[in-house]
C-alpha positions, 0 to 999 in steps of 0.5 A: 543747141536745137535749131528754132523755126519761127514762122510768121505769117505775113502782116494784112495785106492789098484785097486780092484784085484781078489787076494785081498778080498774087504776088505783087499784092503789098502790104497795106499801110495799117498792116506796115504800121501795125506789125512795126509796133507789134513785131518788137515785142513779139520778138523780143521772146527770142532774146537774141541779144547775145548771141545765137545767129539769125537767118530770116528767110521769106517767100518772094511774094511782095507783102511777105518781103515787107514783112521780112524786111519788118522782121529783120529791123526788129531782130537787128539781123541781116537782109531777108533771103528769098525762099521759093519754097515758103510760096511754093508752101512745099513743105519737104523743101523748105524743111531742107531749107531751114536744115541747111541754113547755119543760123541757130534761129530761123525766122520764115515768112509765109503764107497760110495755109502752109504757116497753120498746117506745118506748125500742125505737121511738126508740133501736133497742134492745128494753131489759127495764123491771123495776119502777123502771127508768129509761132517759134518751133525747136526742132531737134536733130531728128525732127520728123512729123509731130516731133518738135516742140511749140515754144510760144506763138504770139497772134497777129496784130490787129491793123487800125483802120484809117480815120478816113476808113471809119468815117466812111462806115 
């Protein structure tokens, strides 16, 4: 069987802010509710049901974590593993990564630009990642650039803003 790479890009996410550290920035409350009722059915295109193992790897960043952790509960599969590679977004790595994981799915959870430019790199096809986008790739044995084949992709939900948020507008 072929390995599958999912990518994911990380659901909506804190504005970027001088007194928070990229990496700290969390996902924001629309964002964790949004990808809760989007993620199962989106995943549910994997039919994991029985059998095939799943790693879910995510960049350590903290709104990809909560977004790995999201993804885990709806795939019923094991804790996240950090991945210094997906926020590095060095695409040799993590290519490394993801030939060295024993799951026959691995679900990663990034950022773009690197989730849109190595879907480009190994499918051929520049594909928009919108927060919570999903692309499922099968990767053969001798997988190089533009050899592997775009299973599905699934766009990213679209976070409800509060009823407070709208009142203000």
């Amino acid at each position: 069987m072929a390995k599958v790479l999912v990518l994911v890009r990380h659901g909506k996410a804190q504005k970027r802010s001088a007194d928070v550290p990229d990496e700290l920035r969390a996902l924001t409350e629309a964002g964790r509710k949004a990808l809760a009722a989007h993620l199962p059915q989106a995943l549910a295109l994997l039919d994991v049901a029985d059998g095939p193992d799943v790693a879910v790897l995510a960049s350590p960043a903290v709104r990809t974590r909560q977004t790995a952790d999201e993804v885990a509960k709806a795939l019923g599969a094991g804790a996240p593993v950090d991945c210094e590679s997906l926020f590095a977004q060095d695409a040799e790595s993590f290519m490394q990564d993801v030939a060295n994981a024993s799951a026959d799915i691995v679900v990663a959870v990034g950022h773009n630009p690197f989730a849109e430019e190595l879907t480009e790199r190994l499918c051929g096809a520049r594909i928009g990642f919108s927060t919570g986008a999903m692309a499922a790739i099968e990767l053969s044995e001798d997988t190089d650039d533009g050899t592997a084949r775009l299973l599905w992709f699934v766009q990213g939900p679209r976070p409800r803003p509060s009823l407070k948020a709208t009142a203000l507008r």
